[in-house]
C-alpha positions in Angstrom: 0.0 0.0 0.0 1.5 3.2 -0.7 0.6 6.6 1.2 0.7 10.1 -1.2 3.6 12.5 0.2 3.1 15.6 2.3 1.8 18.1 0.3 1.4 15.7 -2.8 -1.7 16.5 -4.8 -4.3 13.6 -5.7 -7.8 12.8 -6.6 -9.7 11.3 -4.3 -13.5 10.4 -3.3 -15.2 8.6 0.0 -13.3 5.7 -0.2 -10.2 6.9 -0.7 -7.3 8.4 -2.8 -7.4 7.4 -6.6 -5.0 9.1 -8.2 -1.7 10.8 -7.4 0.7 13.2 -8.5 -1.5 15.6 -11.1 -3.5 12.3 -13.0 0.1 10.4 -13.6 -0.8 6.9 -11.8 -4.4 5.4 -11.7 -5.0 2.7 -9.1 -6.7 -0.1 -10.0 -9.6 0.1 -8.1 -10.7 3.4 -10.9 -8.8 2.0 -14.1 -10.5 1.3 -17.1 -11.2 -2.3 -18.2 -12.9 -4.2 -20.8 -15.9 -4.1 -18.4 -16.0 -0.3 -17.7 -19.6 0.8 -18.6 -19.1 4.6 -17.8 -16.1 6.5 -18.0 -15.5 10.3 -18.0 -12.3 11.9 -19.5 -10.9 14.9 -18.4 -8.6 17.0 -20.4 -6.6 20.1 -19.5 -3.4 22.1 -20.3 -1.1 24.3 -18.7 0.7 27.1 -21.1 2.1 27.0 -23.2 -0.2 24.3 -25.0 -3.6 26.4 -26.3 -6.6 25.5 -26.1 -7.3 24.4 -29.4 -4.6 22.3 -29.2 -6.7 20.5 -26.3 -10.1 20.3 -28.3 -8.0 18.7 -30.8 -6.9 15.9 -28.8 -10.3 15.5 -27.3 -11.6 14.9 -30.9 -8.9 12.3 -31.8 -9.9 10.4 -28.5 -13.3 10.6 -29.0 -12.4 9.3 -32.6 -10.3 6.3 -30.7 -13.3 5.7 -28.5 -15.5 5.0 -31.6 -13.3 2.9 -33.6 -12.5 0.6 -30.3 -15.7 0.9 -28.9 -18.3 0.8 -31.5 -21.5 1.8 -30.3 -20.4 4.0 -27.5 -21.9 7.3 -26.5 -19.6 10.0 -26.7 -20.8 13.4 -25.3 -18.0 16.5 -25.5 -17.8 19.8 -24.1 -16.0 22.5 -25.2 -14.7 24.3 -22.9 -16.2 27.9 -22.0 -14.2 31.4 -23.0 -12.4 32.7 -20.4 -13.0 35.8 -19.2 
């Protein structure tokens, strides 16, 4: 069992940490599998990537999703001006 580090940021819900260090290692208790029914992806950027850049890469994983997982419902956001 490992324990995060003081200060070290994670995800986490009730039953417990399930993630660490900024999305880098999933545990297995929230990992995808051939048996995942519901899944919800994230995606973000720090500078200097744009935002464009982003929406891009959501649409080439929403294309990956379809192509492995035919007959999947895909729903995206776009994310809202800043400002």
């Amino acid at each position: 069992m490992e324990h995060p580090d003081a200060g070290e940021v994670v995800w986490c819900d009730d039953a417990g940490v399930t993630c660490r260090r900024w999305n880098w290692r999933q545990g297995p208790r929230t990992r995808l599998t051939e048996r995942t029914a519901s899944a919800v992806f994230l995606l973000e950027s720090l500078a200097p990537m744009p935002v464009p850049e982003v929406v891009s890469a959501g649409a080439e994983l929403a294309e990956l999703l379809e192509k492995f997982s035919p007959g999947a419902r895909i729903d995206m956001r776009a994310p809202e001006p800043a400002g």
